[in-house]
C-alpha positions, 0 to 999 in steps of 0.5 A, a space after each residue: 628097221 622094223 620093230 620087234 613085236 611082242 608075242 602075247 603069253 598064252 597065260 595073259 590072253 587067258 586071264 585078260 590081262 593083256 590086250 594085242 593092239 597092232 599087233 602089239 601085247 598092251 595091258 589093258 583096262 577091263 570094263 570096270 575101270 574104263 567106266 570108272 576112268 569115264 566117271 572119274 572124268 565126268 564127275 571132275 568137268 561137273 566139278 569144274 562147272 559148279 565151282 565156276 558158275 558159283 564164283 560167277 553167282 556170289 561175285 557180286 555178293 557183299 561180305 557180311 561188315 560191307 552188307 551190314 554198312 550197306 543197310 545201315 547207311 539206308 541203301 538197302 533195306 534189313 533182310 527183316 523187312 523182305 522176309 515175308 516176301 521169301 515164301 518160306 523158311 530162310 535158312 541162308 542169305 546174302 545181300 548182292 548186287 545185281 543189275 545195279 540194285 541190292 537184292 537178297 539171295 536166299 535158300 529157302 525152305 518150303 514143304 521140304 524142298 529147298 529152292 534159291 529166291 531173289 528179293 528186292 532189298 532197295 529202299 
């Protein structure tokens, strides 16, 4: 048994509001919102991409209470004593663990750019 086809409208061919596929009459997306529907999906995979190679770089970031018993127990050495090595304004910090020592991450500022900067904080 073969399939009924649908004849278009001559008012909905005119208008663009649908499209004939194999011979079938289907409502079709204008350019638009093909293009939206191609951002849309780009934006999310970038999304995706952000969260997880952020999960990965803060892994081995320490709470603030374990960052603060980790200075005070000597392990590490206060953020005050590494600052000047930071090469600009600090405007965010976390103690981490990385290749089994502790180093800062910081966001720095400097001549109005941000940028991520890596310290030494072993004693």
């Amino acid at each position: 048994m073969k399939a009924a086809q649908a004849e278009p409208f001559a008012s909905d061919l005119k208008n663009g509001s649908a499209c004939v596929q194999l011979g079938l009459v289907t409502p079709c997306a204008s350019t638009a919102d093909v293009l939206r529907i191609r951002l849309v999906k780009v934006f999310v995979t970038a999304l995706f991409l952000l969260l997880a190679v952020t999960g990965a770089a803060s892994a081995n970031c320490l709470s603030q209470a374990e960052a603060r018993a980790v200075v005070a127990s000597g392990q590490a050495q206060p953020l005050g004593a590494v600052a000047g090595q930071a090469g600009g304004e600090i405007i965010k910090a976390q103690l981490c663990r990385q290749g089994g020592r502790y180093v800062y991450v910081l966001s720095v500022l400097k001549n109005g750019q941000v940028t991520n900067v890596t310290v030494n904080a072993n004693r």
